[in-house]
C-alpha positions in Angstrom: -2.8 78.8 -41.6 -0.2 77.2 -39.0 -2.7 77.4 -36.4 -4.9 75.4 -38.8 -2.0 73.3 -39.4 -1.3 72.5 -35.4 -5.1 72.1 -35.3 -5.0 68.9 -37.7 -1.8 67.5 -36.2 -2.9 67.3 -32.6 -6.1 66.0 -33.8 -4.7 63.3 -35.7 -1.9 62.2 -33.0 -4.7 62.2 -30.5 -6.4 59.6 -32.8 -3.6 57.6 -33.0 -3.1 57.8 -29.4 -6.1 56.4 -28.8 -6.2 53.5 -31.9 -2.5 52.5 -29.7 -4.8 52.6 -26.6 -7.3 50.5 -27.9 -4.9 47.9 -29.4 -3.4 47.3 -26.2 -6.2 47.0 -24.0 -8.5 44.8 -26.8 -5.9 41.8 -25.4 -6.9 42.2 -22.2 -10.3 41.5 -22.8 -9.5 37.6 -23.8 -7.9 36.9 -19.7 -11.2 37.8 -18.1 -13.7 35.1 -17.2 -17.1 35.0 -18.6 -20.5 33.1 -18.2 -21.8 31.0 -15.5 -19.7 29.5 -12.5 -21.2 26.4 -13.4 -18.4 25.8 -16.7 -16.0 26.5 -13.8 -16.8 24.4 -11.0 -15.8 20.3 -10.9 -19.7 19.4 -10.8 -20.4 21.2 -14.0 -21.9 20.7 -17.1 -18.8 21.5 -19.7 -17.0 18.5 -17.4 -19.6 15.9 -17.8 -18.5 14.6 -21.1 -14.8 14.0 -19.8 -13.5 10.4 -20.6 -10.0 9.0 -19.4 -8.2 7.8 -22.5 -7.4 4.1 -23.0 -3.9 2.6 -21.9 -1.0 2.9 -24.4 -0.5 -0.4 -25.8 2.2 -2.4 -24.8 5.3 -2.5 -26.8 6.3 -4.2 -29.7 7.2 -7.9 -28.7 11.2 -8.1 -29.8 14.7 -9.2 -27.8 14.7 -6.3 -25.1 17.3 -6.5 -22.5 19.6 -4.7 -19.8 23.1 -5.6 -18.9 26.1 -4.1 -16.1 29.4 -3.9 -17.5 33.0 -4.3 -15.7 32.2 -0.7 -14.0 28.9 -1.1 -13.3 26.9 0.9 -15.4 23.7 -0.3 -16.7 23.2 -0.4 -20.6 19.4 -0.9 -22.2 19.2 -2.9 -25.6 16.9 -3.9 -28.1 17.1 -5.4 -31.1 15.3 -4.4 -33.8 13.1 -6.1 -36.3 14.9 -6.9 -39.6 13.1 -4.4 -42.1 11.5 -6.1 -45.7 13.0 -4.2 -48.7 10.6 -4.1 -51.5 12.3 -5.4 -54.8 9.7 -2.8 -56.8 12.5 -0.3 -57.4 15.1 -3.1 -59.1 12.9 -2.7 -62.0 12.9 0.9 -62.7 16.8 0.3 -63.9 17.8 3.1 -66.0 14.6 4.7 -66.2 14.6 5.8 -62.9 17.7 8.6 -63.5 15.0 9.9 -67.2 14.4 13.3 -65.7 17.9 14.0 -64.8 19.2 12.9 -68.2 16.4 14.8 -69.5 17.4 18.0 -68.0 21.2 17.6 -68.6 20.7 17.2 -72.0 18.1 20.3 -72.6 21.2 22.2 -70.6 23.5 21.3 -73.5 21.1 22.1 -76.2 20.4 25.4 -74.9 24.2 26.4 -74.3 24.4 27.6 -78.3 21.6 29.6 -77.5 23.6 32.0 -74.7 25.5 34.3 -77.1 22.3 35.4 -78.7 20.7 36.1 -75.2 23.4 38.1 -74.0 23.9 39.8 -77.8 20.6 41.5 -77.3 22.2 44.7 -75.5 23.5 46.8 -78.2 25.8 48.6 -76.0 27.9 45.4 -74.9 29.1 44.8 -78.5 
């Protein structure tokens, strides 16, 4: 029976040292190089589609400027475009604070209710 026993055990870790073998060599197989020399090469096909991108475009037209202070560092400025607030949210009013009204008042309706959810264990009475 215990040879039996060893039998199955060096069978199985054998097994597993081989699944841990595998699993660490599978990686491996993803760094070599396959197919032609041709996808390699300058001259070859997979590079003849390659377009340069277009030039970034230029930037925004606004007050930009640079000035030297008393010690002679340089300080970069721009000034910003003054943002358009939309007047859409004026109208909302009191309507717009509903859901947390809502939920505060469902809180206090529900606050009678917490005796009878913690009365339902018999041995806390």
């Amino acid at each position: 029976l215990r040879a039996g026993t060893l039998r199955i055990a060096s069978h199985l870790m054998s097994r597993l040292l081989e699944l841990l073998l595998a699993l660490c060599v599978a990686p491996a197989a993803s760094l070599t190089i396959s197919g032609s020399a041709s996808a390699v090469r300058p001259g070859g096909r997979s590079l003849r589609f390659v377009r340069m991108e277009d030039a970034p475009p230029p930037p925004p037209s606004g007050r930009l400027g640079a000035t030297v202070d008393q010690d002679g560092k340089s300080n970069v400025w721009a000034v910003e475009p003054a943002m358009k607030v939309d007047s859409q949210n004026k109208d909302k009013g009191l309507i717009a604070y509903a859901p947390v009204i809502g939920v505060a008042g469902l809180i206090v309706l529900l606050v009678p209710l917490l005796p009878i959810l913690f009365a339902a264990n018999p041995d806390q009475a």
